[in-house]
C-alpha positions as CSV (number, residue, x, y, z in Angstrom):
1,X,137.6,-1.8,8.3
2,X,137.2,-3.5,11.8
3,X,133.9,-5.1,10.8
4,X,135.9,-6.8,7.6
5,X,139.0,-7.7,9.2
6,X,136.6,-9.2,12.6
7,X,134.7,-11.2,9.9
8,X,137.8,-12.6,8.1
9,X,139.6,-14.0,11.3
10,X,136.1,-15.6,11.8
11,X,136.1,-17.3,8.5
12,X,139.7,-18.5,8.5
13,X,139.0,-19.8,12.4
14,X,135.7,-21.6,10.7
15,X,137.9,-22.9,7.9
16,X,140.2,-24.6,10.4
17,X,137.1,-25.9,12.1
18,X,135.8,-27.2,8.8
19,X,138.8,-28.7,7.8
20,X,139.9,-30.6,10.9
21,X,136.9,-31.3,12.8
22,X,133.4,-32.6,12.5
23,X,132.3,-29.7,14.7
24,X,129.0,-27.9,12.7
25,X,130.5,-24.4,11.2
26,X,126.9,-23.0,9.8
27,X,128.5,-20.9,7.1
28,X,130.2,-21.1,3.7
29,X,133.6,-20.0,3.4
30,X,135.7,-19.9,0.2
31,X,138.4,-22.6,0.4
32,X,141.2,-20.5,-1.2
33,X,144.8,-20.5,-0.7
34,X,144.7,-17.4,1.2
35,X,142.2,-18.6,3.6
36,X,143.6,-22.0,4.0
37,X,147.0,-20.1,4.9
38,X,145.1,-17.7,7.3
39,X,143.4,-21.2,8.8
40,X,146.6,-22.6,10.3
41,X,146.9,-19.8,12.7
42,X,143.6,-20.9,14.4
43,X,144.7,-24.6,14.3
44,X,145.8,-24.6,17.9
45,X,142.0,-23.6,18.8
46,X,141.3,-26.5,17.2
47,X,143.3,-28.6,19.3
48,X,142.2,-26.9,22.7
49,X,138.5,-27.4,21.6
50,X,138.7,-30.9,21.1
51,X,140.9,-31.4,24.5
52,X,138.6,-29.2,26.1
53,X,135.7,-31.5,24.9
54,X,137.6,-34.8,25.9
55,X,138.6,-33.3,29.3
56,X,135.0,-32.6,29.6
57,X,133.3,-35.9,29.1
58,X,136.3,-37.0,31.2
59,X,135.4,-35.3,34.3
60,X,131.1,-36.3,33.1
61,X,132.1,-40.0,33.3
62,X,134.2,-39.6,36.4
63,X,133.1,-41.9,39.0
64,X,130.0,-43.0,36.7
65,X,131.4,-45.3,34.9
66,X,134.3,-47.9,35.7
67,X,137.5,-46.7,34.1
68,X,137.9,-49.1,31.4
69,X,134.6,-48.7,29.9
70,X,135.5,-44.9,30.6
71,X,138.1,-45.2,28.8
72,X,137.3,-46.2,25.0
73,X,134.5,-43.7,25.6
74,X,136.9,-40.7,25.9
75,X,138.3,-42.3,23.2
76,X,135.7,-42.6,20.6
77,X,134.4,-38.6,21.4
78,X,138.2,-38.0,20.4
79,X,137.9,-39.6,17.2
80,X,134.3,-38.8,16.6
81,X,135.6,-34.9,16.9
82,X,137.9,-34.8,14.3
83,X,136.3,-37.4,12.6
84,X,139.5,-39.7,12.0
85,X,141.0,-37.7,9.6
86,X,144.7,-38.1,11.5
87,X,144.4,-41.4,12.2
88,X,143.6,-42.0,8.3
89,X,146.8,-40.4,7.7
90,X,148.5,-42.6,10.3
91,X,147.6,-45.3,8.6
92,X,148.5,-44.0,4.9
93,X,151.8,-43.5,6.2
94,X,152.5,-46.2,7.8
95,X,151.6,-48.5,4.9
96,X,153.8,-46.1,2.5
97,X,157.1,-45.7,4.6
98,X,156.9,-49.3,6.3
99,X,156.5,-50.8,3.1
100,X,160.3,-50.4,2.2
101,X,159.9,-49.3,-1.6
102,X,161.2,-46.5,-3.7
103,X,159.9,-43.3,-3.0
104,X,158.0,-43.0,-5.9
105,X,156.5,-46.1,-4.7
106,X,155.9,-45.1,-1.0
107,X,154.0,-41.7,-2.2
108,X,151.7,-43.9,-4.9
109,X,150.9,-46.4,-1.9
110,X,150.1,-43.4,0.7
111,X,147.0,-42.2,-2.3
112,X,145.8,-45.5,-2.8
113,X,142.3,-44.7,-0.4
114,X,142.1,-49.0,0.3
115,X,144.2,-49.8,4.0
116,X,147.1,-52.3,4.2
117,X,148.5,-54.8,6.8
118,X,150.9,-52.0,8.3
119,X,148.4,-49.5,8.4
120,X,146.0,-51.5,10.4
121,X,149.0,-52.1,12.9
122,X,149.9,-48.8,13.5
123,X,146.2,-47.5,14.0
124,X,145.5,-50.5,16.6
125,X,149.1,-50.0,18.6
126,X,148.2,-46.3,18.6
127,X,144.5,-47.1,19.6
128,X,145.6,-49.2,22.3
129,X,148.3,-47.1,23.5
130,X,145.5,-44.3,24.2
131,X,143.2,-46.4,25.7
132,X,146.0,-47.2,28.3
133,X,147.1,-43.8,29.1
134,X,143.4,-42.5,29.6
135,X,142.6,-45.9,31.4
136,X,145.1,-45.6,33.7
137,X,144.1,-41.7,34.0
138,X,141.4,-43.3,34.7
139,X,141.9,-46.0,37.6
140,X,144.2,-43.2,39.2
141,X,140.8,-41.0,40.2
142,X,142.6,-37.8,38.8
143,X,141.0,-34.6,39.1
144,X,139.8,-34.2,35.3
145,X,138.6,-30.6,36.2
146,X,142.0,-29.7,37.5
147,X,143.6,-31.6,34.7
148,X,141.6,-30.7,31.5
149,X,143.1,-27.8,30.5
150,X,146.4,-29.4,30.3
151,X,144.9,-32.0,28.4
152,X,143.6,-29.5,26.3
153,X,147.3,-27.6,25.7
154,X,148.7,-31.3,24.3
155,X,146.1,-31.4,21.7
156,X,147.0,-27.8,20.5
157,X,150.5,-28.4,20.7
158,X,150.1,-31.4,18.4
159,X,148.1,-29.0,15.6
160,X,150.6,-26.4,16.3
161,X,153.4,-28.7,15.2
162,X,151.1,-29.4,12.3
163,X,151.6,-25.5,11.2
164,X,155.5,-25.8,11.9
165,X,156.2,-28.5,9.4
166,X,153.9,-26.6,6.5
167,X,156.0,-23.8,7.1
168,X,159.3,-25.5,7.5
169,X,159.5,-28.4,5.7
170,X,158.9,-29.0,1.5
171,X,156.0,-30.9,0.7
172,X,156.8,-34.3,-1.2
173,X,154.4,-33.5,-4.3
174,X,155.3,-29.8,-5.0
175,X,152.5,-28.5,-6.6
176,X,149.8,-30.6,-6.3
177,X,147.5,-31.6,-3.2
178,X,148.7,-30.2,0.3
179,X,151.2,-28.2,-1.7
180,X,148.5,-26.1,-3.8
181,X,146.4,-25.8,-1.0
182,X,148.8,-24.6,1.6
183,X,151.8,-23.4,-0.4
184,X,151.0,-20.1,0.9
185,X,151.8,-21.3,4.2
186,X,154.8,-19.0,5.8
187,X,157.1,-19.2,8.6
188,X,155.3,-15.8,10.1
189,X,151.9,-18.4,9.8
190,X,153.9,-20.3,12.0
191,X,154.9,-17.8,14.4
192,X,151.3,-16.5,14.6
193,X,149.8,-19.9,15.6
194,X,152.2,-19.7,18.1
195,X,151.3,-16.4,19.4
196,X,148.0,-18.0,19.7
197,X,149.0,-21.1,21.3
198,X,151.3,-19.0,24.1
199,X,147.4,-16.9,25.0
200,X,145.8,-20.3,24.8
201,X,148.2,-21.4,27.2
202,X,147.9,-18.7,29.4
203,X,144.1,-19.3,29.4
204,X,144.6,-22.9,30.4
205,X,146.2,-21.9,33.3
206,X,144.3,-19.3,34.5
207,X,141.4,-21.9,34.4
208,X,143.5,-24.4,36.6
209,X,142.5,-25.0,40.3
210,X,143.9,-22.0,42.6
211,X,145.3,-24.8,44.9
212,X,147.4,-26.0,41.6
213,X,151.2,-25.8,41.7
214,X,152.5,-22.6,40.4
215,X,155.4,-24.8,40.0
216,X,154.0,-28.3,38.6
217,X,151.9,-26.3,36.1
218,X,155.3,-24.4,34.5
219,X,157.3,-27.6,34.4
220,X,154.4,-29.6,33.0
221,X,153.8,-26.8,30.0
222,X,157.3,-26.7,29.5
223,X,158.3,-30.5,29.1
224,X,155.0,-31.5,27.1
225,X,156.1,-28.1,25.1
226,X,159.5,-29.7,24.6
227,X,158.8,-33.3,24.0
228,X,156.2,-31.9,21.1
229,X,159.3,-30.2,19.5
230,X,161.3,-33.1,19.9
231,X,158.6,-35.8,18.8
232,X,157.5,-33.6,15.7
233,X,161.4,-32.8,14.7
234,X,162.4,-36.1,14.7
235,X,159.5,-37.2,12.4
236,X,160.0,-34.9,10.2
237,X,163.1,-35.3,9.7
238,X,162.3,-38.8,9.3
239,X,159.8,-38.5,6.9
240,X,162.0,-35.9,4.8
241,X,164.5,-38.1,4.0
242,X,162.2,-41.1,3.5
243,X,159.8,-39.1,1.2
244,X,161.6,-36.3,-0.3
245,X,159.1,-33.8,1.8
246,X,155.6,-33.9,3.7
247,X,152.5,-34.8,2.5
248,X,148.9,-34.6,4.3
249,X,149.0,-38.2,5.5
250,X,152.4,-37.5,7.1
251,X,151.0,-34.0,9.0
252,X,148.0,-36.3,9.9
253,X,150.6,-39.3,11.4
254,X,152.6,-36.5,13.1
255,X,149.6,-35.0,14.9
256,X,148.5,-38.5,16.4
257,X,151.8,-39.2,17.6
258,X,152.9,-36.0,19.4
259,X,149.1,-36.1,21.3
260,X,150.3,-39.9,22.4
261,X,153.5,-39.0,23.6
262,X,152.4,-36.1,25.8
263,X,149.2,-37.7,27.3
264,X,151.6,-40.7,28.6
265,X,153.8,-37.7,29.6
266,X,151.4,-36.0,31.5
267,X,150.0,-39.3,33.0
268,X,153.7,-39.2,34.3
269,X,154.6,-35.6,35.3
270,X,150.9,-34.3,36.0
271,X,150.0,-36.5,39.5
C-alpha cells in the first residue's frame, strides 16, 4: 500500500516535470485526468527547481563574467528550463486580448500557433525587463548563495498561482483543451500545492546564510507572497471578464508575470 501510494506521488511529481519543464523524467507516465490533477500539487517543485537552477548558475557566473553578459545567460538557462512554454502563452495572450475583438475572436486568435505584432511586444518588454532586474542583481555583487533560495520561492509562487486559478477560476472553452485535461482540478489541489509550497518555503530558509536576517527573510517571504496574490488576482480577474474564463495561454502569461514582478521586488526588498 506504501510502495503504491510512494510510486504514484512520484509519477504525478514526474508528470509536472514533464509537462512544464524540459528537465529529462526517464519514465512513462499515463497522462490522465487524474494524474494531471494529482500533478499540480508538485507544481511548486517545479518552480523551486528551476529557481534553484538559475540561482545556481548565478552564483557559477559570479565574478566570472561581467554582469551584462551574466545576465542574458541566467536568462536563457531560465527559458532553456522550461523550454518557453510560458512565454508562448504570453505571447498568445497578448495578441488575443490586445487585439480588441469579440471574445469569440480573441479565443480563435490565442490557437492560431503563428505570432502577431502584440505578441512580439509583450515577449521583448518582458525579456528586457528580466534582463534588467538580473543585470542589476548583477552589477550590485549580491550574494547569489545567500539569495538563491529566495529566488527559488518566487518561481514557486508563480506555479502555485498557476494551481489557484485552475481551481478557482472557469476555463474559457469548457470542455475542451485545459478544461478536459485539468477539469478535475479542485480547490483541495489547490490547498495541497500550498501545503507544499509553505515546506518548500521552510526549506528555503533553512538553507539561507545563518548570518541572514531572521527579520529580512520573514518580511521578504511575506511581501513577494502578497504581491504574487495580488499580481495573479488582478489578472485573472482581468482575463475573466475579457475572455469569459482561463485558458492555457492565459495560466502561461500569468506565470511570467508574477516571476517579473517579485524578482524586481526582491531586487528592491532583498539588499
Amino acid at each position: 500500500m506504501v510502495r503504491k501510494l510512494v510510486i504514484r506521488e512520484l509519477q504525478a511529481a514526474g508528470t509536472a516535470f514533464q509537462l512544464l519543464t524540459r528537465i529529462p523524467v526517464p519514465a512513462v507516465i499515463p497522462f490522465t485526468p487524474e494524474m494531471l490533477a494529482r500533478s499540480v500539487v508538485y507544481y511548486p517543485v517545479v518552480g523551486v527547481v528551476i529557481g534553484g537552477i538559475v540561482g545556481a548558475a548565478g552564483a557559477g557566473l559570479d565574478g566570472l563574467v561581467p554582469p551584462m553578459p551574466a545576465a542574458v545567460l541566467l536568462l536563457a538557462v531560465w527559458l532553456l528550463l522550461s523550454g518557453g512554454l510560458h512565454m508562448d502563452g504570453l505571447m498568445d495572450t497578448a495578441d488575443g486580448v490586445l487585439s480588441h475583438r469579440s471574445r469569440e475572436r480573441m479565443l480563435e486568435i490565442m490557437k492560431d500557433s503563428r505570432v502577431g505584432a502584440m505578441g512580439v511586444l509583450a515577449a521583448a518588454v518582458l525579456l528586457l525587463f528580466k534582463f534588467a532586474v538580473l543585470g542589476t542583481w548583477m552589477e550590485e555583487g549580491r550574494s547569489w548563495l545567500a539569495e538563491a533560495p529566495m529566488f527559488a520561492l518566487a518561481c514557486g509562487l508563480g506555479r502555485l498561482w498557476l494551481v489557484a486559478a485552475m481551481a478557482f477560476w472557469p476555463f474559457a472553452r469548457p470542455g475542451e483543451g485545459m478544461a478536459a485535461l485539468f477539469g478535475s482540478v479542485r480547490p483541495r489541489h489547490a490547498a495541497a500545492a500550498a501545503l507544499m509550497q509553505a515546506l518548500l518555503t521552510v526549506a528555503c530558509v533553512l538553507a539561507c546564510p545563518a548570518s541572514a536576517s531572521v527579520g529580512r527573510l520573514l518580511a521578504a517571504i511575506v511581501w513577494t507572497a502578497a504581491l504574487a496574490i495580488a499580481v495573479g488576482g488582478v489578472l485573472s480577474v482581468w482575463l475573466r471578464r475579457k475572455l469569459g474564463g482561463l485558458t492555457g495561454d492565459t495560466y502561461g502569461a500569468m506565470v511570467e508575470a508574477i516571476e517579473a514582478a517579485l524578482l524586481f521586488a526582491l531586487v528592491i526588498l532583498w539588499k
